[in-house]
C-alpha positions as CSV (number, residue, x, y, z in Angstrom):
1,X,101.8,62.8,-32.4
2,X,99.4,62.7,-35.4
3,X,101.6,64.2,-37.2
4,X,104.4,61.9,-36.7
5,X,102.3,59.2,-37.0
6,X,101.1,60.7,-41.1
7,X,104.2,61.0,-41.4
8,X,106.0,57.7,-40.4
9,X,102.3,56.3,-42.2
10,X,103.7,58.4,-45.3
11,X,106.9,57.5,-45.4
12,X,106.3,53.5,-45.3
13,X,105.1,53.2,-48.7
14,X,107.7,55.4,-49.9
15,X,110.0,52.9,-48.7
16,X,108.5,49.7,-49.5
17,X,108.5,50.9,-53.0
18,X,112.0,51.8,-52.9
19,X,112.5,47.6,-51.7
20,X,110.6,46.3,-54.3
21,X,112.0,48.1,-56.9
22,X,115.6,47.4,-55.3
23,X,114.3,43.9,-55.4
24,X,113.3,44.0,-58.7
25,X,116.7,45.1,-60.0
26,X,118.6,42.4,-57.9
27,X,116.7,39.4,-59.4
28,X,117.0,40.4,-62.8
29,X,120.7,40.5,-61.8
30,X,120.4,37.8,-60.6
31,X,119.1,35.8,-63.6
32,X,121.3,37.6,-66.0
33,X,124.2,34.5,-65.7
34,X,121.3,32.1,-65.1
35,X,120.3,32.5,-69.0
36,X,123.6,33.2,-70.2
37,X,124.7,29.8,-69.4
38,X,121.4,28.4,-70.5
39,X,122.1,29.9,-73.8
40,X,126.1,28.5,-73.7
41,X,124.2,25.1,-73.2
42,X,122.1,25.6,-75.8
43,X,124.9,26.5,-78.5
44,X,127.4,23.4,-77.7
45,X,124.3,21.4,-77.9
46,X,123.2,22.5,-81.4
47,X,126.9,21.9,-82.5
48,X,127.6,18.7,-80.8
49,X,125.1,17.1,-81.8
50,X,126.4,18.3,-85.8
51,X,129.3,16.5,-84.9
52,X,129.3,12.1,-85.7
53,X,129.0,10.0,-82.0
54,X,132.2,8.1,-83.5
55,X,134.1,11.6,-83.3
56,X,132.8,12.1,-79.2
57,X,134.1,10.9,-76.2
58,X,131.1,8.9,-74.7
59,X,131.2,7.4,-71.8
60,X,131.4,3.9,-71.0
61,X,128.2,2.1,-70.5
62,X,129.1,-1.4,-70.1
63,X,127.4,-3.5,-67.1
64,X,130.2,-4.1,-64.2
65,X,129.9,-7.6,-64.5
66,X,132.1,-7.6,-68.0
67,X,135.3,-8.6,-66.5
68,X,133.9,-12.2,-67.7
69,X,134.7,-10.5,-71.4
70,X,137.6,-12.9,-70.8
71,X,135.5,-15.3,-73.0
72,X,137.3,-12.9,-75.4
73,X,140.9,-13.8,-73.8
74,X,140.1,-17.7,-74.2
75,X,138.1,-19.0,-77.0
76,X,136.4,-21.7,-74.6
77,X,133.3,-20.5,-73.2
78,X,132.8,-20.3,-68.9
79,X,129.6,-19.1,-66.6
80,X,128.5,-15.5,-65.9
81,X,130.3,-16.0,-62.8
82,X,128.4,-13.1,-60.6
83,X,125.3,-14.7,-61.4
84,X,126.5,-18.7,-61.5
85,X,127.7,-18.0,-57.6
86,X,124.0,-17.0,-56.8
87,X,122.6,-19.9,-58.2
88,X,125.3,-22.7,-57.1
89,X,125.4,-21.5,-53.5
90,X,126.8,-23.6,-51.7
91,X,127.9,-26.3,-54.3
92,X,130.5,-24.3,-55.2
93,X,132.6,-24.6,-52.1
94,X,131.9,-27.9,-52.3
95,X,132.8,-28.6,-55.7
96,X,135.7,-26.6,-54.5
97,X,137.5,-27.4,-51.6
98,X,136.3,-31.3,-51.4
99,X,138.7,-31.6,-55.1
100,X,141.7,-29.6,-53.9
101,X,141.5,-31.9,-50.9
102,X,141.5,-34.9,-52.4
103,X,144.1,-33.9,-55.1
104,X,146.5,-32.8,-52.2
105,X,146.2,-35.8,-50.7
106,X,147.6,-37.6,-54.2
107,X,150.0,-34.6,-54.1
108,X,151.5,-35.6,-50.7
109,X,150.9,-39.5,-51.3
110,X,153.1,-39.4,-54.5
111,X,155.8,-37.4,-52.8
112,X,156.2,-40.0,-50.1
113,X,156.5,-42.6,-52.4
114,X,158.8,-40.5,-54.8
115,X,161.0,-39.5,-51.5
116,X,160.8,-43.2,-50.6
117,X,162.3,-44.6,-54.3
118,X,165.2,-41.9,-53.9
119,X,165.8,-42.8,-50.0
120,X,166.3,-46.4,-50.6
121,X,167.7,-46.3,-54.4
122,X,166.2,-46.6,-57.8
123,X,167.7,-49.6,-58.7
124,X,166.0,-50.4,-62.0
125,X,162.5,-48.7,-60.7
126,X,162.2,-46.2,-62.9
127,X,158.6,-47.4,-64.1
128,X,157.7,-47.1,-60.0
129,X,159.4,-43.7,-60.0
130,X,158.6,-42.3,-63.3
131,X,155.0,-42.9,-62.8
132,X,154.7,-41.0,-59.0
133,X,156.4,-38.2,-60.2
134,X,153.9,-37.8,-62.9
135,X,151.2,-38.2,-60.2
136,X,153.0,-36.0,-58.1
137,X,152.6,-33.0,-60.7
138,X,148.9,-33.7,-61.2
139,X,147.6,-34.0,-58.0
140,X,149.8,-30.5,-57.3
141,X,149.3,-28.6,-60.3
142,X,145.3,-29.3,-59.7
143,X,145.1,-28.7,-55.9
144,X,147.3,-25.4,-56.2
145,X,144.8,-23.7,-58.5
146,X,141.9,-24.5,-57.2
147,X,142.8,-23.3,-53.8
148,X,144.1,-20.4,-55.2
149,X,142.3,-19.2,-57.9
150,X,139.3,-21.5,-58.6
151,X,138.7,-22.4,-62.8
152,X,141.5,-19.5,-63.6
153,X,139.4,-16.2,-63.1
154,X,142.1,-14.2,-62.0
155,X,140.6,-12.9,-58.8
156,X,143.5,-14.3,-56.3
157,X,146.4,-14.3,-58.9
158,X,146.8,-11.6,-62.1
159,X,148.3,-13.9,-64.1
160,X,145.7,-15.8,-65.5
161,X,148.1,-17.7,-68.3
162,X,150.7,-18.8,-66.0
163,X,147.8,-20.4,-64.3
164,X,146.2,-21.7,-66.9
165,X,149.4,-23.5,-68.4
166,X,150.3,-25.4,-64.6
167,X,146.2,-26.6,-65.1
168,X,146.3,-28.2,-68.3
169,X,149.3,-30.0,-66.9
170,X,146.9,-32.1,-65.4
171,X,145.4,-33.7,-69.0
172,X,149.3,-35.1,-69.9
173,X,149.9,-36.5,-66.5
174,X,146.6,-39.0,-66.6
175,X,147.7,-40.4,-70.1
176,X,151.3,-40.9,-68.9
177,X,150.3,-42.4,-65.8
178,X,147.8,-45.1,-67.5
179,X,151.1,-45.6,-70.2
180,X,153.6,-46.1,-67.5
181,X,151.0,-48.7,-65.1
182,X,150.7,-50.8,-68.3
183,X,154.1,-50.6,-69.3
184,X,155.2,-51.8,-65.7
185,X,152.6,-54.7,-65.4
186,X,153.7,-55.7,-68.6
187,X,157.4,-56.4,-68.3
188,X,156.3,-58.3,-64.7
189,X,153.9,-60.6,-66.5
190,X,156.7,-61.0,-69.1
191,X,153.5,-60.4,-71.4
192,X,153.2,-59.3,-75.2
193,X,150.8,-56.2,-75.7
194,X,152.3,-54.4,-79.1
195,X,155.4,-54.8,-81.6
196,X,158.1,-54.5,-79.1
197,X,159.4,-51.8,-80.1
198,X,156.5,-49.8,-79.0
199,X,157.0,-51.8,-75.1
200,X,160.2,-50.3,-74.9
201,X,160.5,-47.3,-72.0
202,X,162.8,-45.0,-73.8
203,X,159.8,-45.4,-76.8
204,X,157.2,-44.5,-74.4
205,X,159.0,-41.5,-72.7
206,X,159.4,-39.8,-75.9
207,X,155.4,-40.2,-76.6
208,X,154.7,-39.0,-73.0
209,X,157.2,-35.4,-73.8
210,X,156.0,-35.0,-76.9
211,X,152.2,-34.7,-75.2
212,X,153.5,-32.5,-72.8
213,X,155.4,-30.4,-75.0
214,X,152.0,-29.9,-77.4
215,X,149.7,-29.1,-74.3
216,X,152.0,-26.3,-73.3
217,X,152.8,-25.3,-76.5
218,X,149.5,-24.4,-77.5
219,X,148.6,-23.0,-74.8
220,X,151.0,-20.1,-74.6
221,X,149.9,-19.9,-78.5
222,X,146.6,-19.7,-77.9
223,X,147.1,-17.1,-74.8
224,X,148.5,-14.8,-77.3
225,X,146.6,-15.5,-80.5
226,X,143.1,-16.5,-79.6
227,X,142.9,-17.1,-83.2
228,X,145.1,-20.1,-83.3
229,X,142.3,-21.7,-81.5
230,X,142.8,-24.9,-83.4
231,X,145.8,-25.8,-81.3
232,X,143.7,-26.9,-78.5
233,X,141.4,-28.9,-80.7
234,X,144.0,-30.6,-82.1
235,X,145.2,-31.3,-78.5
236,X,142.0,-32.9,-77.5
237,X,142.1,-35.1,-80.4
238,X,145.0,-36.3,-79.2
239,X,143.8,-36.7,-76.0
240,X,140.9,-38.6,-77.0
241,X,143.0,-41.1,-79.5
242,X,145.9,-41.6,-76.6
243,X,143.7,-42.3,-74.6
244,X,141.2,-44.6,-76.7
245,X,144.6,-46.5,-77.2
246,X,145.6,-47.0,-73.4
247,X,141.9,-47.5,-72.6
248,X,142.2,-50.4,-74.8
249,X,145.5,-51.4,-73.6
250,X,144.0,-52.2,-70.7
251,X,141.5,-54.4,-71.7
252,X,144.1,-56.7,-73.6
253,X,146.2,-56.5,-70.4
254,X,143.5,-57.6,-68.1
255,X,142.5,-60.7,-70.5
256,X,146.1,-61.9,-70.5
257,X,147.1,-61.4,-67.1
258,X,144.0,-63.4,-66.5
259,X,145.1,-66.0,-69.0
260,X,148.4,-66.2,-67.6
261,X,148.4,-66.0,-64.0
262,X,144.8,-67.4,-63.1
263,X,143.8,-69.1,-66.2
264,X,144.8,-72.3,-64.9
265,X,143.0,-72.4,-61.9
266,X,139.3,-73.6,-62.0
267,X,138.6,-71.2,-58.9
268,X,140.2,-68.3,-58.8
269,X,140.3,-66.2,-55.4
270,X,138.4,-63.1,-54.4
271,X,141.4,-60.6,-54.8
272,X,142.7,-62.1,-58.2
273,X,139.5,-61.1,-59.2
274,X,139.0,-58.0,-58.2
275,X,142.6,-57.2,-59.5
276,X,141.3,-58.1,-62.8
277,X,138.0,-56.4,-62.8
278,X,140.1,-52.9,-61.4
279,X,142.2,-53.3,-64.7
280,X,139.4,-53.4,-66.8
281,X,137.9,-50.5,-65.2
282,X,141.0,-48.3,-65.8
283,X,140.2,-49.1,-69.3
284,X,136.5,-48.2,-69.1
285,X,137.1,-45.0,-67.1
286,X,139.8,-43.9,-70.1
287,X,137.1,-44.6,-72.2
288,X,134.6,-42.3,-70.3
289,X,136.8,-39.8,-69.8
290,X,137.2,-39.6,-74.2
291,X,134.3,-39.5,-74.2
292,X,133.2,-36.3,-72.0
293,X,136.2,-34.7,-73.9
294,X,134.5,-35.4,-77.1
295,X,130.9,-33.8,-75.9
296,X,132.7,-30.7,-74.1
297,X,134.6,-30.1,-77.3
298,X,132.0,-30.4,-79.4
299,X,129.0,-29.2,-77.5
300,X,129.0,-25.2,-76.4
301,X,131.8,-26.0,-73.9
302,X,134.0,-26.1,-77.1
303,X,136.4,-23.5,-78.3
304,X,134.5,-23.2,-82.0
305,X,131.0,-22.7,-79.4
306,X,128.6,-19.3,-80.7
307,X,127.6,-18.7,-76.9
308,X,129.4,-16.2,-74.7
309,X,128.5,-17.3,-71.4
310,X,127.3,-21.1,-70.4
311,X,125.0,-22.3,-68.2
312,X,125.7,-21.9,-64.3
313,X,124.3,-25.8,-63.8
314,X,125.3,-27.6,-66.8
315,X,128.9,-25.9,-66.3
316,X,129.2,-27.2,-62.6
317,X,128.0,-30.6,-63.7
318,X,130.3,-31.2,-66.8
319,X,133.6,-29.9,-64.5
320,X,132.4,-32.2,-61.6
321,X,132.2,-35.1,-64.0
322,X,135.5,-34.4,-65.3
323,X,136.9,-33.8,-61.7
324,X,135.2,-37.3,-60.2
325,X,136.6,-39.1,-63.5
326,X,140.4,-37.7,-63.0
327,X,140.3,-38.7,-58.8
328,X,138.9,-42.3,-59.8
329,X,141.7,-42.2,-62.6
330,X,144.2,-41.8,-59.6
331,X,142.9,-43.7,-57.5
332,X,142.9,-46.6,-59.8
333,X,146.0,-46.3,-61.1
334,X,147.6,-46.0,-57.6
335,X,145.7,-49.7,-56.6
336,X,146.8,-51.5,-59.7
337,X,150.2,-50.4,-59.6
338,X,150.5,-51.3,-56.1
339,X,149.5,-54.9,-57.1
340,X,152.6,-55.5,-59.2
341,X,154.7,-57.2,-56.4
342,X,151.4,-59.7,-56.3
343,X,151.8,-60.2,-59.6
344,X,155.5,-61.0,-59.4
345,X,155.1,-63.2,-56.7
346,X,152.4,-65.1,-58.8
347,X,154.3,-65.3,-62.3
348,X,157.2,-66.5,-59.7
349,X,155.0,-69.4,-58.6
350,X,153.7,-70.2,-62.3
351,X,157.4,-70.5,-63.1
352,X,158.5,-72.7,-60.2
353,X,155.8,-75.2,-60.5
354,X,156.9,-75.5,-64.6
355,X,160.7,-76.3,-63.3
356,X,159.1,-78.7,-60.7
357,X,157.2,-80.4,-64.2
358,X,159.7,-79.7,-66.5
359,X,163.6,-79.8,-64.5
360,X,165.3,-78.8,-68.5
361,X,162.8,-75.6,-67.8
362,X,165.3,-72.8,-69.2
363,X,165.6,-70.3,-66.1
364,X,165.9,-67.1,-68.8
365,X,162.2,-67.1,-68.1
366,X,162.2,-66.4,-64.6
367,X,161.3,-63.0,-64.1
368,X,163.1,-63.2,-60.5
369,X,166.6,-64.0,-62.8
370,X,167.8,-61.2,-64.7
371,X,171.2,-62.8,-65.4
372,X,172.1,-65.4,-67.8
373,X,171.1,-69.0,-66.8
374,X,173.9,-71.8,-66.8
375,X,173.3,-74.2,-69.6
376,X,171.4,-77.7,-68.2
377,X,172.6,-81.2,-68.6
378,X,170.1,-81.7,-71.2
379,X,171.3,-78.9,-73.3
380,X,175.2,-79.9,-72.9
381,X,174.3,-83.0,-74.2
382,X,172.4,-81.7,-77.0
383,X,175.3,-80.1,-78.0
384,X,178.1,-82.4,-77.7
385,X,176.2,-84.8,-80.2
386,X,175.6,-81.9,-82.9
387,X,179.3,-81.1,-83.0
388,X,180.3,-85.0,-82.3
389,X,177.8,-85.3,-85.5
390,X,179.3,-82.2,-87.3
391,X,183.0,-83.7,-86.6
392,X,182.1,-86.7,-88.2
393,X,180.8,-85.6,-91.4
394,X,184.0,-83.4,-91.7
395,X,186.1,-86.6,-91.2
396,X,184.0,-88.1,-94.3
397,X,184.6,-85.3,-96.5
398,X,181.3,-83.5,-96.4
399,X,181.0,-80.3,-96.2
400,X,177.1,-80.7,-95.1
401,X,174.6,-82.8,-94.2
402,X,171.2,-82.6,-96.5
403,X,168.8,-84.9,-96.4
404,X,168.1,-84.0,-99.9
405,X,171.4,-84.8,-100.6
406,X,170.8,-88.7,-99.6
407,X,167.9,-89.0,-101.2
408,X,169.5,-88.2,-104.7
409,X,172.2,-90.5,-104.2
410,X,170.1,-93.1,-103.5
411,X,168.0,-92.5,-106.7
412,X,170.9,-92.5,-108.7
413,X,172.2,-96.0,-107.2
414,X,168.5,-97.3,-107.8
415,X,169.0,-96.0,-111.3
416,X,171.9,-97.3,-112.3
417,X,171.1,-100.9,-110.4
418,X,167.7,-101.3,-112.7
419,X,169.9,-100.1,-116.2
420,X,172.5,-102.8,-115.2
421,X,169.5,-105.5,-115.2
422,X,167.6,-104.5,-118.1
423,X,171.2,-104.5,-119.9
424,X,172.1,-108.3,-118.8
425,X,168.3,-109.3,-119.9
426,X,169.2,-108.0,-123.4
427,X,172.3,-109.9,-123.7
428,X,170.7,-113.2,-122.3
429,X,167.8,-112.4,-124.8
430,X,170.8,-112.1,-127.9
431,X,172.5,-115.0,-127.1
């Protein structure tokens, strides 16, 4: 027993050393490709970093939130929009949703009234039906987008120029829709505005597709070649003189209408009134609505603006501004041009009470009478004694009749009549 036990107590260390060393020889093994690929590192990195960073591939380390480099796509500046949505909250589905209502709701008014115009027959409305088919396309074009894909940043639809073109639709629409109201008011007052020329439809319509034609225009320009950026400014110029001119259109209309229809009354009704004051806020709001297009264009909203990204705040305030300015634009011109048939009916009434004063009233004026009026009694008479007078003067031999005419003869007669007396003094004096 002892001796198996000195010898199993022998034998242990012999084979613990044997393990160790066994050990021994399978870490350094082991660490053998361990430093050769340290030493692989350590080579490429000496000679990479010989070689220019221009010449690697480096990886891309810009933030996610650079899909806004669209600033770089359109030369007008927008929000950060992942950081704009934290800070709006709320007021942005509000801003939203409460617009694309209350466009839709012009959208589907304008389409009754344009469905209503073909259902009965135009029949010399094409002011009436010109006019909602240009408020047909902006209360669309607006609604669609912003239920769609809110202030074009392509996260519902790809193609953000498509969508950018069918929004500035919107811009043409509000000047042709003030141009047409005060074109239509105008021919039912049977009032005087410009040279008449320029109150002449087919005059107008080529002003109202030459705006049209310029906003698109420029904007598939400028989609391709951000640096033909001065397109757009010269389209807000435009804007802002068109609509300086219609805004002021509308002040002269109001003052005559008022002059015409109510002027002779010494108190005038509640709705006359407030027909007149809604005019002259049509012109006021164009006026407003130049003016926010001359601070966004020339403030860091504009195209020629240093800043990448604009405030979250002042951004939501200027659109709203501009969205409340377009739906009172609608709204207004909708009233006014729903008054016209009042206005008819009172230039009707002006015009029958000046027949009542005056019975050789010529009926041309009455804006109920298109056709040619019969000649009066008055006039036949007035006639009959020019040609009676005209026939007589032939029968006498003279080709004319001029005052200046009689007048010489009778000079000459006077003439002749004092030489004959100063002659027959002389001969009395001789003899």
């Amino acid at each position: 027993m002892q001796g198996k036990e000195s010898n199993a107590i022998f034998s242990v260390p012999k084979s613990t050393s044997n393990v160790r060393v066994k050990k021994a020889g399978d870490q350094k093994a082991a660490n053998e490709p361990e430093a050769l690929i340290a030493g692989l590192i350590a080579r490429e990195g000496s000679r990479l970093s010989a070689v220019p960073i221009s010449e690697t591939e480096a990886p891309s380390i810009e933030p996610e939130s650079e899909p806004e480099g669209t600033a770089e796509a359109w030369p007008e500046p927008g929000p950060d929009w992942l950081k704009a949505y934290e800070e709006w909250g709320a007021a942005w589905e509000i801003h939203v949703y409460l617009f694309a209502v209350i466009f839709l709701g012009f959208a589907v008014y304008s389409a009754y009234l344009v469905g209503h115009d073909v259902y009965v027959g135009l029949n010399k409305k094409y002011l009436g039906f010109s006019l909602n088919v240009v408020m047909l396309i902006l209360g669309f074009t607006r609604a669609f987008v912003l239920f769609t894909d809110p202030y074009l940043q392509g996260t519902t639809i790809n193609n953000v120029h498509a969508m950018r073109v069918i929004w500035s639709l919107a811009s043409p629409c509000l000047t042709s829709a003030d141009c047409l109201v005060i074109l239509a008011l105008v021919e039912t007052a049977k009032i005087s505005l410009a040279p008449q020329k320029m109150q002449k439809f087919r005059v107008i319509i080529k002003i109202i597709i030459l705006h049209f034609a310029l906003v698109l225009i420029s904007d598939f320009v400028v989609s391709e070649f951000v640096e033909a950026k001065a397109m757009l400014v010269f389209c807000q110029v435009f804007f802002i003189v068109w609509g300086s001119v219609l805004g002021v259109g509308y002040f002269a209309l109001a003052y005559k209408l008022n002059q015409k229809l109510f002027g002779h009354k010494e108190e005038k009704a509640k709705k006359e009134v407030l027909y007149i004051r809604l005019i002259y806020a049509s012109g006021v709001n164009n006026f407003i609505l130049c003016a926010m297009f001359i601070y966004s264009s020339a403030g860091v909203f504009g195209v020629y603006s240093d800043v990448k990204f604009v405030g979250a705040w002042p951004w939501w305030a200027m659109q709203t501004c501009f969205r409340a300015s377009e739906v009172l634009s609608g709204i207004l011109v909708f009233t006014v041009s729903a008054k016209r048939k009042t206005v008819k009916k009172k230039q009707k009434q002006k015009y029958e009470k000046e027949v009542e004063e005056d019975p050789g009233h010529d009926s041309v004026t009455d804006p109920s009478h298109q056709e040619p009026a019969l000649p009066t009694a008055a006039g036949k008479d007035r006639k009959l004694s020019m040609f009676t007078h005209l026939h007589q003067t032939r029968l006498h031999g003279l080709s004319s009749v001029d005052p200046r005419q009689d007048d010489m003869r009778e000079s000459s007669m006077m003439t002749d009549l004092h030489e004959a007396k100063i002659e027959a003094y002389c001969a009395k004096e001789d003899a």
